[in-house]
Backbone as JSON Lines, residues from 0, in Angstrom:
{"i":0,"aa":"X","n":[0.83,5.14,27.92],"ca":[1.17,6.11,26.86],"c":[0.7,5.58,25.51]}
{"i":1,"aa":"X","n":[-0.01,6.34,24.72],"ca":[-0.72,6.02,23.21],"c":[0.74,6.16,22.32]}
{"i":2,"aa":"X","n":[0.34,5.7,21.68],"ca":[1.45,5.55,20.0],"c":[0.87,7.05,19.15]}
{"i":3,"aa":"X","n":[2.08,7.54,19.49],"ca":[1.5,8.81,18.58],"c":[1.84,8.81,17.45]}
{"i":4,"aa":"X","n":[1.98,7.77,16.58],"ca":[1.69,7.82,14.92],"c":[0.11,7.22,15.09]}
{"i":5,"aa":"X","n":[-0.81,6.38,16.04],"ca":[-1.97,6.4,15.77],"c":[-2.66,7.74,15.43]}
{"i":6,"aa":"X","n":[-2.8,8.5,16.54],"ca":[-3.37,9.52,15.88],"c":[-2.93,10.38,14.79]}
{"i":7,"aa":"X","n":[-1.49,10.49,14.06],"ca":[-1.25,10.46,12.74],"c":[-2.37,10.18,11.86]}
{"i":8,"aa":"X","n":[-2.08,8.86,12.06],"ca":[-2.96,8.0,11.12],"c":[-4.09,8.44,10.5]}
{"i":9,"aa":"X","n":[-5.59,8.45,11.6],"ca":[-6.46,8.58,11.91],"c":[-6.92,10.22,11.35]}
{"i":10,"aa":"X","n":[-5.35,10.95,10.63],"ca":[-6.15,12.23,9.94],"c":[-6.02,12.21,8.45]}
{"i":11,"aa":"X","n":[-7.37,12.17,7.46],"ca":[-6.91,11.58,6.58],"c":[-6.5,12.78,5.28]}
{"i":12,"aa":"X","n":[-5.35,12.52,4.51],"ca":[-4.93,13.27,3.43],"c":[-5.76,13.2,2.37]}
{"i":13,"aa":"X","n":[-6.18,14.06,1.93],"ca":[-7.11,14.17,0.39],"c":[-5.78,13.96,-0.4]}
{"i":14,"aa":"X","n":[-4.99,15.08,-0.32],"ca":[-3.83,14.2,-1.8],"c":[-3.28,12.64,-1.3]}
{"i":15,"aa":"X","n":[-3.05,12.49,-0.62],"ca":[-2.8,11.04,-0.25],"c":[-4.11,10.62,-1.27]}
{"i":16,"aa":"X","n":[-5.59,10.72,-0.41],"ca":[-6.48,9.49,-1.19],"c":[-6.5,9.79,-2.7]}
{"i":17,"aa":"X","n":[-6.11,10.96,-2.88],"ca":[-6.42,11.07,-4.44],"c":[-5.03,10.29,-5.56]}
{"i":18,"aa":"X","n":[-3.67,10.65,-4.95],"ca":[-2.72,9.79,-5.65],"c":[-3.02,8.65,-5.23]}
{"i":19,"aa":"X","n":[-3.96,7.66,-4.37],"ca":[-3.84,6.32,-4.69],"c":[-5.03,6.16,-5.38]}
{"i":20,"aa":"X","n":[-5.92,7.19,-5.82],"ca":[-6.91,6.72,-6.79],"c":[-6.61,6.51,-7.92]}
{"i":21,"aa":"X","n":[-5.34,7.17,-8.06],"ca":[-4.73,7.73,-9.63],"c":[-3.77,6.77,-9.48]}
{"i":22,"aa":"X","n":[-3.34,5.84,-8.98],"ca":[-2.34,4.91,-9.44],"c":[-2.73,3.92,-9.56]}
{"i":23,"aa":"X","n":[-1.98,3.96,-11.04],"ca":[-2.09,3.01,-11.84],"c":[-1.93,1.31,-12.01]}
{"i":24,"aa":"X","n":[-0.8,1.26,-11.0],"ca":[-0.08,0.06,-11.19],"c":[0.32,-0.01,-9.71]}
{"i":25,"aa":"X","n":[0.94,-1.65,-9.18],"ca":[1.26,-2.16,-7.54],"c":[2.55,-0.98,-7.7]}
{"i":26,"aa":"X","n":[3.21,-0.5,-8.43],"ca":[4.4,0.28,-7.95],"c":[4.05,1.46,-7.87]}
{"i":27,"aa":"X","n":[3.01,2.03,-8.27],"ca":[2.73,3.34,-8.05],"c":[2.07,3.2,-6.67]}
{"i":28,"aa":"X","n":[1.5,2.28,-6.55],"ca":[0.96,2.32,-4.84],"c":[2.41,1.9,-3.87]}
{"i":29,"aa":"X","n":[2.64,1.44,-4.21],"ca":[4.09,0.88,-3.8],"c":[5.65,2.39,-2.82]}
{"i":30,"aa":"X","n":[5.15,3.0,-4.14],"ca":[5.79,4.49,-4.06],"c":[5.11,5.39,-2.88]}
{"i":31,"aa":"X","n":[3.6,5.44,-3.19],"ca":[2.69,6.13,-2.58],"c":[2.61,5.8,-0.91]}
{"i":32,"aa":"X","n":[2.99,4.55,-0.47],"ca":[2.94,3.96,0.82],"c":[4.26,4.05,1.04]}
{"i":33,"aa":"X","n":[5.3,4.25,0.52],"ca":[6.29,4.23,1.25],"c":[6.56,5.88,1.77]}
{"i":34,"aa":"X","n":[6.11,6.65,0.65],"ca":[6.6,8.16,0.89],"c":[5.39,8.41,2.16]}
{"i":35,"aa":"X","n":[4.41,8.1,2.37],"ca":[3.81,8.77,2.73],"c":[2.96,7.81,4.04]}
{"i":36,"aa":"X","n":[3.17,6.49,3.86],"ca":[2.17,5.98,5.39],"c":[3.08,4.88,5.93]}
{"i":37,"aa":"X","n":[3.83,4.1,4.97],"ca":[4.14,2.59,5.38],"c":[5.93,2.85,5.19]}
{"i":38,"aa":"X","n":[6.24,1.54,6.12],"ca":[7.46,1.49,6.59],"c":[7.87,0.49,4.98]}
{"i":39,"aa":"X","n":[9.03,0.92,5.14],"ca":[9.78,0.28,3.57],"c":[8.99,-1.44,3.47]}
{"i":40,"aa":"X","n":[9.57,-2.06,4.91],"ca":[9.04,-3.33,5.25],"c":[7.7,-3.87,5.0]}
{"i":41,"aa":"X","n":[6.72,-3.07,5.54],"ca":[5.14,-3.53,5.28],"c":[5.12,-3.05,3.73]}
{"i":42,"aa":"X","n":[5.81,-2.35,2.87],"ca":[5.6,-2.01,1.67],"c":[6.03,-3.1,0.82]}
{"i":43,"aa":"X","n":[7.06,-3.62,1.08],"ca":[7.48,-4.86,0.66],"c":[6.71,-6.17,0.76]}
{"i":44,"aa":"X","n":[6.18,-6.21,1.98],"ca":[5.49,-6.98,2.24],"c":[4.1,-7.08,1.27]}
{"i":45,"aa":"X","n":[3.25,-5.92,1.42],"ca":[2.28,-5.66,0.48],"c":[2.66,-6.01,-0.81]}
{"i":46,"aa":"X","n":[3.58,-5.48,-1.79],"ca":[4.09,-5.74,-3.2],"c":[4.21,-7.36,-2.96]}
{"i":47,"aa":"X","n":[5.05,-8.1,-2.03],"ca":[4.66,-10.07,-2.05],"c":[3.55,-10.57,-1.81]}
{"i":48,"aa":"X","n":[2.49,-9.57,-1.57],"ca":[1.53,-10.52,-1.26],"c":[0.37,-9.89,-2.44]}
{"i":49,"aa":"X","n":[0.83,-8.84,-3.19],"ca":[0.18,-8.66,-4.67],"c":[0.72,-9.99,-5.4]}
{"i":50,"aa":"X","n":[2.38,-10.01,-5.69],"ca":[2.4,-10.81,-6.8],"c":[1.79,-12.35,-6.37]}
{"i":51,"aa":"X","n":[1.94,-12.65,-4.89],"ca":[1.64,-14.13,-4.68],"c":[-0.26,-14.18,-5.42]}
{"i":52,"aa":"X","n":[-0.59,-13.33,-5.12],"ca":[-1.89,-13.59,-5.15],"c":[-2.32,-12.84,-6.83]}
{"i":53,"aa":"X","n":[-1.68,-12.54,-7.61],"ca":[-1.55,-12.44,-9.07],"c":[-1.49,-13.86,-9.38]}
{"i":54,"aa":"X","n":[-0.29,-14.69,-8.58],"ca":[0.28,-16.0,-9.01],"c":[-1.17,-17.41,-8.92]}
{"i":55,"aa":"X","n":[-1.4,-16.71,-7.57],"ca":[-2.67,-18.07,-7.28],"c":[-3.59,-17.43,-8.15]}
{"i":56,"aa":"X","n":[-4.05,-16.47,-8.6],"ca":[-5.0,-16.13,-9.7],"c":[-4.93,-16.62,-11.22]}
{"i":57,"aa":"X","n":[-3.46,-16.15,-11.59],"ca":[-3.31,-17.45,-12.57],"c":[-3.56,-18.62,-12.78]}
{"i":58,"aa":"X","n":[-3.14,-18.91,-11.61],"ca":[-3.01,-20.5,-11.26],"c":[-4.67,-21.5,-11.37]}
{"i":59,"aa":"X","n":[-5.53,-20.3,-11.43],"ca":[-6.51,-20.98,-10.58],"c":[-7.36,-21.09,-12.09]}
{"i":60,"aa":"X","n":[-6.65,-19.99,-13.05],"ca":[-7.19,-19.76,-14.45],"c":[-7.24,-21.01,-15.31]}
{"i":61,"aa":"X","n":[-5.85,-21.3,-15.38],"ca":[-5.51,-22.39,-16.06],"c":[-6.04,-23.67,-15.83]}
């Protein structure tokens, strides 16, 4: 038996791609993945692995 959120997936939203063209900031994508593709969890996940890698970008400045 297939996972039927794959083929979900696999159809793609024009307003979906267009509000993540238009956002601005990790919380507006943040918003955008939770309402609409990603589980609260992988959304969270994504937002820690923006700021970690904001952090090593700094880091790497200095």
């Amino acid at each position: 038996a297939s996972n039927p959120n794959q083929s979900e997936r696999q159809v793609s939203d024009p307003m979906l791609s267009a509000n993540i063209k238009e956002a601005d900031t990790v919380e507006d994508l943040m918003l955008i993945f939770d309402k609409y593709v990603l589980s609260t969890e992988f959304a969270l996940g994504l937002q820690k692995m923006c700021q970690l890698a904001s952090m090593e970008n700094s880091n790497a400045t200095q």
